[in-house]
N, CA, C and O atoms as a GROMACS GRO file, in nm:
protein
  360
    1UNK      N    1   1.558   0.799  -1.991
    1UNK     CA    2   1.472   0.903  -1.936
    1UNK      C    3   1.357   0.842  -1.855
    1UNK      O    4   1.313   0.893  -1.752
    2UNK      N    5   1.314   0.734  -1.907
    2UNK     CA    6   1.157   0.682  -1.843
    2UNK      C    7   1.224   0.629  -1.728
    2UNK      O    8   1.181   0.673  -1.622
    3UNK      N    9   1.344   0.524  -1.717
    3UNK     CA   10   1.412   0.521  -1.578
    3UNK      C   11   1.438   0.589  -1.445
    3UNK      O   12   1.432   0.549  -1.329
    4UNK      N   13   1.478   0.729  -1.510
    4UNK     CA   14   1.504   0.799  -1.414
    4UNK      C   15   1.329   0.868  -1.346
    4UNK      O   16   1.298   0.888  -1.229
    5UNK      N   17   1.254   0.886  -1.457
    5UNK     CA   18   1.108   0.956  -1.383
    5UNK      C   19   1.070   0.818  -1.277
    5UNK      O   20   1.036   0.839  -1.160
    6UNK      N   21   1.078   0.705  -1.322
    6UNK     CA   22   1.033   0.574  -1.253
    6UNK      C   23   1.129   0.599  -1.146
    6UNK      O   24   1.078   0.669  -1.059
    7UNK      N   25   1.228   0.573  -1.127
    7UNK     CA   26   1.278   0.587  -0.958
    7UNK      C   27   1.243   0.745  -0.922
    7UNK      O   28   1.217   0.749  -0.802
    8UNK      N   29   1.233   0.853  -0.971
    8UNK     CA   30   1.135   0.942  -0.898
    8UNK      C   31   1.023   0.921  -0.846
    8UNK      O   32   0.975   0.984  -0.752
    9UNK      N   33   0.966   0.815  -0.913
    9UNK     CA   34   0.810   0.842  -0.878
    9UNK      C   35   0.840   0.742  -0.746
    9UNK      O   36   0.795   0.783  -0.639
   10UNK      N   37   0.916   0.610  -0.747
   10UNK     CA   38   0.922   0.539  -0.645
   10UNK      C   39   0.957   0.600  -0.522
   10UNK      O   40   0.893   0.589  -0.417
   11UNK      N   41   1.067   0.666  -0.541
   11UNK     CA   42   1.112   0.777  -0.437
   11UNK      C   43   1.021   0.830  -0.369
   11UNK      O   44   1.023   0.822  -0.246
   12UNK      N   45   0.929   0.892  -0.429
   12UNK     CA   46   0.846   1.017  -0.370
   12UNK      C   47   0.737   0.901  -0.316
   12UNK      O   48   0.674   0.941  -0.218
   13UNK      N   49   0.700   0.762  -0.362
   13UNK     CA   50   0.627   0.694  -0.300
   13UNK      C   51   0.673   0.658  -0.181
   13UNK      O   52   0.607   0.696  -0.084
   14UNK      N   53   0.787   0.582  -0.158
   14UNK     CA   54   0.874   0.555  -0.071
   14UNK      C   55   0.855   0.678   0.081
   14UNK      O   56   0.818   0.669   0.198
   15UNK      N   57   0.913   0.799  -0.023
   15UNK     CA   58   0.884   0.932   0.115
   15UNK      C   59   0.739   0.925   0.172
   15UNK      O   60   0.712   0.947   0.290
   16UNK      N   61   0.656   0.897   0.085
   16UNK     CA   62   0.506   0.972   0.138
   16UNK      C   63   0.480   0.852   0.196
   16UNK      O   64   0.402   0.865   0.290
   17UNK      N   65   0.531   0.688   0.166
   17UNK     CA   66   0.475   0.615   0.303
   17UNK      C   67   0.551   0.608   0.447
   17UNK      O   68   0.526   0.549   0.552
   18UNK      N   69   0.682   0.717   0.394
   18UNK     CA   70   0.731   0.751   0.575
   18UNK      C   71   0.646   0.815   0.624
   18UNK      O   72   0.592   0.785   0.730
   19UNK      N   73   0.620   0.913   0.556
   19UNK     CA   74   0.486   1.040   0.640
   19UNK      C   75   0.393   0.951   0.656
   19UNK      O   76   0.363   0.962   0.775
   20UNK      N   77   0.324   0.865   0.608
   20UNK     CA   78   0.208   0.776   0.653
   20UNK      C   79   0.237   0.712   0.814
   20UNK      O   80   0.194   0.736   0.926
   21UNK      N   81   0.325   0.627   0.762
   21UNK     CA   82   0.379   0.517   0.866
   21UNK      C   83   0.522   0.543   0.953
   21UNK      O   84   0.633   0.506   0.914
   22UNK      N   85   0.501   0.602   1.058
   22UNK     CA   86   0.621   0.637   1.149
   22UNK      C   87   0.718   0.523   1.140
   22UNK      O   88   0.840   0.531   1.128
   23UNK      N   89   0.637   0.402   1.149
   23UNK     CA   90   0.733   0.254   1.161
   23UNK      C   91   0.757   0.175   1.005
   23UNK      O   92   0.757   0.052   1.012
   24UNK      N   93   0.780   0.242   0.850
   24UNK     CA   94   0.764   0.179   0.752
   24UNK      C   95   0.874   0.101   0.772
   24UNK      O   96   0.847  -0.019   0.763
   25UNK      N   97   0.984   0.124   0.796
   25UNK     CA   98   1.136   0.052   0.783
   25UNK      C   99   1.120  -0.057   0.867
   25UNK      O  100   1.185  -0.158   0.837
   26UNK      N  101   1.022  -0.062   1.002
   26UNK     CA  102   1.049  -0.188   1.056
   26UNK      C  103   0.876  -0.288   1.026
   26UNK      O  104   0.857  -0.392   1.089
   27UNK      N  105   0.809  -0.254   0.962
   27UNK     CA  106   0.686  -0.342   0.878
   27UNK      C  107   0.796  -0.458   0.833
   27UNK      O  108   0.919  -0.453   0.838
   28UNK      N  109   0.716  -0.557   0.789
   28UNK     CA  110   0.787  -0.700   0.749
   28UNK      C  111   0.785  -0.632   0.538
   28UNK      O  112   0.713  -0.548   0.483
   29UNK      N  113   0.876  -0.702   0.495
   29UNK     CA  114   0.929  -0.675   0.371
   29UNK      C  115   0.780  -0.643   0.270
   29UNK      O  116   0.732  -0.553   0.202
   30UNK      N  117   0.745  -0.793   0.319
   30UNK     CA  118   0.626  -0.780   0.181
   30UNK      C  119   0.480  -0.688   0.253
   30UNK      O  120   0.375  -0.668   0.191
   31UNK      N  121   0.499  -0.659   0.346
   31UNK     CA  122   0.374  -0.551   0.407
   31UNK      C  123   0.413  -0.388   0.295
   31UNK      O  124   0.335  -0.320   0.229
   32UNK      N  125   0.578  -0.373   0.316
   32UNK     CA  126   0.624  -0.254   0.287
   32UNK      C  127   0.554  -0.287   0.107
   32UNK      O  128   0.476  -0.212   0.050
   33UNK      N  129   0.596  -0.384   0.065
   33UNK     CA  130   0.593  -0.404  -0.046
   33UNK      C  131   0.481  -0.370  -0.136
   33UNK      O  132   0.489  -0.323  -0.250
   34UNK      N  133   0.340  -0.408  -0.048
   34UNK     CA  134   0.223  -0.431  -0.078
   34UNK      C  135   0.159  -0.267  -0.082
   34UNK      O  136   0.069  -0.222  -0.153
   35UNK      N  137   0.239  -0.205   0.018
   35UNK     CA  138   0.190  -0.106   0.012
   35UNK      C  139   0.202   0.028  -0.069
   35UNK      O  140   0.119   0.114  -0.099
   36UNK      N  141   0.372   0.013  -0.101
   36UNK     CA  142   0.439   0.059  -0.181
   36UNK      C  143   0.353   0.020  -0.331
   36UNK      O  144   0.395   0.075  -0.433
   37UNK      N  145   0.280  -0.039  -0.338
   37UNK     CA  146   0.254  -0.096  -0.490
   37UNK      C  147   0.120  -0.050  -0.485
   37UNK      O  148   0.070  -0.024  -0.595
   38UNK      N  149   0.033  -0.030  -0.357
   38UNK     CA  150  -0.084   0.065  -0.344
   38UNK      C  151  -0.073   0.149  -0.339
   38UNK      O  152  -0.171   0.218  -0.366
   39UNK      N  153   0.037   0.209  -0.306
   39UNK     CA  154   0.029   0.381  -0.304
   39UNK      C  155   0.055   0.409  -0.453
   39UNK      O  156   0.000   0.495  -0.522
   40UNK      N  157   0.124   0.343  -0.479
   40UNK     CA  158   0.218   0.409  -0.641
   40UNK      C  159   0.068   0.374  -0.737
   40UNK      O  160   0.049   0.464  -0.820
   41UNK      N  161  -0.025   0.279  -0.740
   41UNK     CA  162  -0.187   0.303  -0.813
   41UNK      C  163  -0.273   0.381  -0.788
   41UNK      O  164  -0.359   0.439  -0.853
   42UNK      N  165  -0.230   0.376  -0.642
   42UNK     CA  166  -0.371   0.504  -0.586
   42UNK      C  167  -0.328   0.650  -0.612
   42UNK      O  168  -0.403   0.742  -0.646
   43UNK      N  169  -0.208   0.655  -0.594
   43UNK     CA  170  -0.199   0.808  -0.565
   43UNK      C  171  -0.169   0.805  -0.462
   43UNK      O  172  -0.141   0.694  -0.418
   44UNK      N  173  -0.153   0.964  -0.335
   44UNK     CA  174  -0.158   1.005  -0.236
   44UNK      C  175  -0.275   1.003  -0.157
   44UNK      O  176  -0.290   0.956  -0.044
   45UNK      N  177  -0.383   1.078  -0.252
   45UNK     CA  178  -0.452   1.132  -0.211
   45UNK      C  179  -0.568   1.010  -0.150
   45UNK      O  180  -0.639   1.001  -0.050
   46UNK      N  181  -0.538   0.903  -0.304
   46UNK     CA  182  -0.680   0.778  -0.310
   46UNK      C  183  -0.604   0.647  -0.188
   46UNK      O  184  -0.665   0.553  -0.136
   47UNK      N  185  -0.464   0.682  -0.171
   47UNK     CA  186  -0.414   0.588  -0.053
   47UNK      C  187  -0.449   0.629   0.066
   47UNK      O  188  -0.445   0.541   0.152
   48UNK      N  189  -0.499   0.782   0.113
   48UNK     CA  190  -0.459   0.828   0.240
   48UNK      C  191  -0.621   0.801   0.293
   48UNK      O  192  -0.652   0.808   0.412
   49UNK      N  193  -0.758   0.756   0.133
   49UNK     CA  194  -0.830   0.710   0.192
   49UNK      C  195  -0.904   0.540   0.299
   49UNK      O  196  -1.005   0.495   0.352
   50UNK      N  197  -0.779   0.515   0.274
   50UNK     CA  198  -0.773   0.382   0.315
   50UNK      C  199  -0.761   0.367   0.442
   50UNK      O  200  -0.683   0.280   0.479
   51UNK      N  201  -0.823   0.436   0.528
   51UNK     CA  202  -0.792   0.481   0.644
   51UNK      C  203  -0.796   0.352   0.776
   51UNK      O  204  -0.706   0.342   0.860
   52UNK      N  205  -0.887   0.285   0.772
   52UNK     CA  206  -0.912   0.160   0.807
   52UNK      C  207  -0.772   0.088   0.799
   52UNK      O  208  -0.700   0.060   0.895
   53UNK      N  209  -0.748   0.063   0.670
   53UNK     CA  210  -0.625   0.012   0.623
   53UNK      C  211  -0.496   0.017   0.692
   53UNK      O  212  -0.414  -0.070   0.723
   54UNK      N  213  -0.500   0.140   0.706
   54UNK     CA  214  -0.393   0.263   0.818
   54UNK      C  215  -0.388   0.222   0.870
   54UNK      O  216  -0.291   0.148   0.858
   55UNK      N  217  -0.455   0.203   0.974
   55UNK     CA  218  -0.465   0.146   1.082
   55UNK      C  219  -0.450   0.028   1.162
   55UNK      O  220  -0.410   0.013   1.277
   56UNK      N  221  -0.500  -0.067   1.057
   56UNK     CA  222  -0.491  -0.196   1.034
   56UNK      C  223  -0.309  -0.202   1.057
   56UNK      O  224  -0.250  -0.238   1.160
   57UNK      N  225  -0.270  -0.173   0.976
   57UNK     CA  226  -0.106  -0.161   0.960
   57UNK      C  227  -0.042  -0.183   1.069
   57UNK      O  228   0.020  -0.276   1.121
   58UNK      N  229  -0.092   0.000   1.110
   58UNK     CA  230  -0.058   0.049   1.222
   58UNK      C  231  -0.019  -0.066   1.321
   58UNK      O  232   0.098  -0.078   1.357
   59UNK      N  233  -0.099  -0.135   1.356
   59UNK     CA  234  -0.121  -0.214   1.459
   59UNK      C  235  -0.083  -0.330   1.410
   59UNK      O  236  -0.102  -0.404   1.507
   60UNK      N  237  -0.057  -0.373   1.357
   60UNK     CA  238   0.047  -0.501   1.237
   60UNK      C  239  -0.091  -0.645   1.263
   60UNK      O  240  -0.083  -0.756   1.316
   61UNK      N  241  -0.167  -0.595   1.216
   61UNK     CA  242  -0.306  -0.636   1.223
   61UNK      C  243  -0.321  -0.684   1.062
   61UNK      O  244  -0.381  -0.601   0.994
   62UNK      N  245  -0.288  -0.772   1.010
   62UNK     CA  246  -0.251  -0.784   0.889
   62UNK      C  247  -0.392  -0.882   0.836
   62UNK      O  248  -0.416  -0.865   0.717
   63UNK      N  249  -0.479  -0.971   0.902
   63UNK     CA  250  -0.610  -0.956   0.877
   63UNK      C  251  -0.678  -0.871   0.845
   63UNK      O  252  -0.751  -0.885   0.747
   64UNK      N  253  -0.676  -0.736   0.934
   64UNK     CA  254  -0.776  -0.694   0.909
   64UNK      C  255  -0.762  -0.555   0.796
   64UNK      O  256  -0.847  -0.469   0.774
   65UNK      N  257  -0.616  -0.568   0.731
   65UNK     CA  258  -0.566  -0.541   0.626
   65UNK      C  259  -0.632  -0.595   0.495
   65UNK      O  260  -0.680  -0.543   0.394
   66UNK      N  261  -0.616  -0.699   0.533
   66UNK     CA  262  -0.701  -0.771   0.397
   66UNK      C  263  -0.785  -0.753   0.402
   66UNK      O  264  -0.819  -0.691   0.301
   67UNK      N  265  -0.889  -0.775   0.489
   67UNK     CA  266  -0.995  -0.712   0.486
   67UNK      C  267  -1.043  -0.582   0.489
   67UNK      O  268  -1.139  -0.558   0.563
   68UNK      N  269  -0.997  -0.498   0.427
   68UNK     CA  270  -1.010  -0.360   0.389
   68UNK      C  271  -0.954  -0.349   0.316
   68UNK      O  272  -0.993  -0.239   0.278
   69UNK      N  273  -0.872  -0.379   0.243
   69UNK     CA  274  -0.819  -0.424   0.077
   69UNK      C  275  -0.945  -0.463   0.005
   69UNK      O  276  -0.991  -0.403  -0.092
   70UNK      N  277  -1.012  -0.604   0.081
   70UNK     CA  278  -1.127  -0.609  -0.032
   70UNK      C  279  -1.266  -0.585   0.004
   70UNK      O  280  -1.376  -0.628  -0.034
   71UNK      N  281  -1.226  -0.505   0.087
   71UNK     CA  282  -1.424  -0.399   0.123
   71UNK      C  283  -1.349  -0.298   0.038
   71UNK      O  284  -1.258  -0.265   0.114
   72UNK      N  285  -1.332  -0.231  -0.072
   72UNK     CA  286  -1.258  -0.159  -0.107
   72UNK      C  287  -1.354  -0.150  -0.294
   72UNK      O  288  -1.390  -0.245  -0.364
   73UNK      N  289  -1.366  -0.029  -0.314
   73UNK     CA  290  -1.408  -0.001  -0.443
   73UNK      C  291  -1.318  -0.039  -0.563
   73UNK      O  292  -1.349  -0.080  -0.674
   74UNK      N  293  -1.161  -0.007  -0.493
   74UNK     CA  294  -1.003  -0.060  -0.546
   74UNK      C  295  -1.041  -0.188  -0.563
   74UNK      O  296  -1.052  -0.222  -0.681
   75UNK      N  297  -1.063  -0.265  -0.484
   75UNK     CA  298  -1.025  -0.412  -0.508
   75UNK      C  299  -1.169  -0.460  -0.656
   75UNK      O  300  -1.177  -0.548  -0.742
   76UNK      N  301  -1.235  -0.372  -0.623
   76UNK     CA  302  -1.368  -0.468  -0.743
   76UNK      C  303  -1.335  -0.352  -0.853
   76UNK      O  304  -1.432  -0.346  -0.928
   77UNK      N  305  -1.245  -0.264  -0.888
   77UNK     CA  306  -1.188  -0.189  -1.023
   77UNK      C  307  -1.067  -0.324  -1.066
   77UNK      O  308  -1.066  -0.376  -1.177
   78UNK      N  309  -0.986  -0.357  -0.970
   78UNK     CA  310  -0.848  -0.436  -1.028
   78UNK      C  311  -0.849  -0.552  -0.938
   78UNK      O  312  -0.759  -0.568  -0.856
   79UNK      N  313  -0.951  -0.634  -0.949
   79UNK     CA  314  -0.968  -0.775  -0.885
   79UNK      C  315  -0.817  -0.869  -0.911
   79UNK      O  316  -0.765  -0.930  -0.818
   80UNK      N  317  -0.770  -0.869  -1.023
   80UNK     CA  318  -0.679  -0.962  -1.040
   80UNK      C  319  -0.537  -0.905  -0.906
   80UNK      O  320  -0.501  -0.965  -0.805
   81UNK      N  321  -0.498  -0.801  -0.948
   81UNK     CA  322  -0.414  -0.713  -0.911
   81UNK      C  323  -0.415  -0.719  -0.758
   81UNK      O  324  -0.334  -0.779  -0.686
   82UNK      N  325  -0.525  -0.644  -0.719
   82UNK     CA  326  -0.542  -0.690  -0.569
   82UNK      C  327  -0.540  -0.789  -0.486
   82UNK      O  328  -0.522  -0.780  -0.364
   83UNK      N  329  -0.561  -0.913  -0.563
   83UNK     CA  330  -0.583  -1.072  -0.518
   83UNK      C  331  -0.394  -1.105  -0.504
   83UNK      O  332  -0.335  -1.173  -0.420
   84UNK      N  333  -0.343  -1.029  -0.615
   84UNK     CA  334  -0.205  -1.077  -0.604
   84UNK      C  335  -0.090  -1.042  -0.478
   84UNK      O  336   0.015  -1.095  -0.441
   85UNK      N  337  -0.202  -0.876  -0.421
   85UNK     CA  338  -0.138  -0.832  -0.334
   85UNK      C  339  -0.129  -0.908  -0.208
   85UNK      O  340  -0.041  -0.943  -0.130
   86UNK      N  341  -0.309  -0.922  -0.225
   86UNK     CA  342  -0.402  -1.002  -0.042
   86UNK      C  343  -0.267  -1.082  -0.033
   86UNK      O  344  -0.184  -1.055   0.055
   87UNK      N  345  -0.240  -1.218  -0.160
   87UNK     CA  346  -0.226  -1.293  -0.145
   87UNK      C  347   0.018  -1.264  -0.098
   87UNK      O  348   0.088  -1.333  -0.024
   88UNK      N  349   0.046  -1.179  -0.157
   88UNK     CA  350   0.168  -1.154  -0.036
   88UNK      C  351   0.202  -1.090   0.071
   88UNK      O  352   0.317  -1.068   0.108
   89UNK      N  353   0.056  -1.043   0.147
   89UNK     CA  354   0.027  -1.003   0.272
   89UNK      C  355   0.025  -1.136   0.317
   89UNK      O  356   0.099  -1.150   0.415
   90UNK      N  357  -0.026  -1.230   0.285
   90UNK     CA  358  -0.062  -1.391   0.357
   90UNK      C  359   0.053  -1.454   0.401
   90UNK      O  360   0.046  -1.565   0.453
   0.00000   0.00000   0.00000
C-alpha cells in the first residue's frame, strides 16, 4: 500500500514539474533530479515560490540555481539535505 501512494505522490510530482517547466524532459538528468526531490519537500505551493530558481532553470543557468537554493529559508531549515542537492547540480 505505502508503494503504491509513493509512486502517486512521485507521479503527481513528476506532472506538476511539466506544468512548471515546458522543457523538464530535456533538463540534464540530475537538474530533473534535484528538482524532483524539491518539489516532493516543498510541496507545490512552497516550490512555485522559488521563483528566482524558475528561472534560473529556465535558462539552464545552473549557478545561479545554486544560488537561490541557498539564499533560501529551505536551505537554513535542511542544511544537510540541501548541500547534498547544490552538490548534484555541480
Amino acid at each position: 500500500m505505502s508503494d503504491l501512494l509513493y509512486k502517486e505522490d512521485i507521479t503527481e510530482v513528476i506532472k506538476d514539474l511539466h506544468n512548471i517547466f515546458n522543457n523538464f524532459e530535456s533538463l540534464p538528468e540530475n537538474i530533473q533530479l534535484v528538482l524532483a526531490d524539491m518539489r516532493f519537500q516543498l510541496g507545490s505551493s512552497g516550490f512555485r515560490k522559488f521563483k528566482q530558481l524558475i528561472n534560473a532553470v529556465n535558462n539552464y543557468n545552473w549557478v545561479e540555481m545554486i544560488n537561490q537554493m541557498r539564499d533560501s529559508s529551505w536551505f537554513k531549515q535542511v542544511p544537510n539535505r540541501a548541500n547534498d542537492l547544490i552538490n548534484m547540480v555541480l
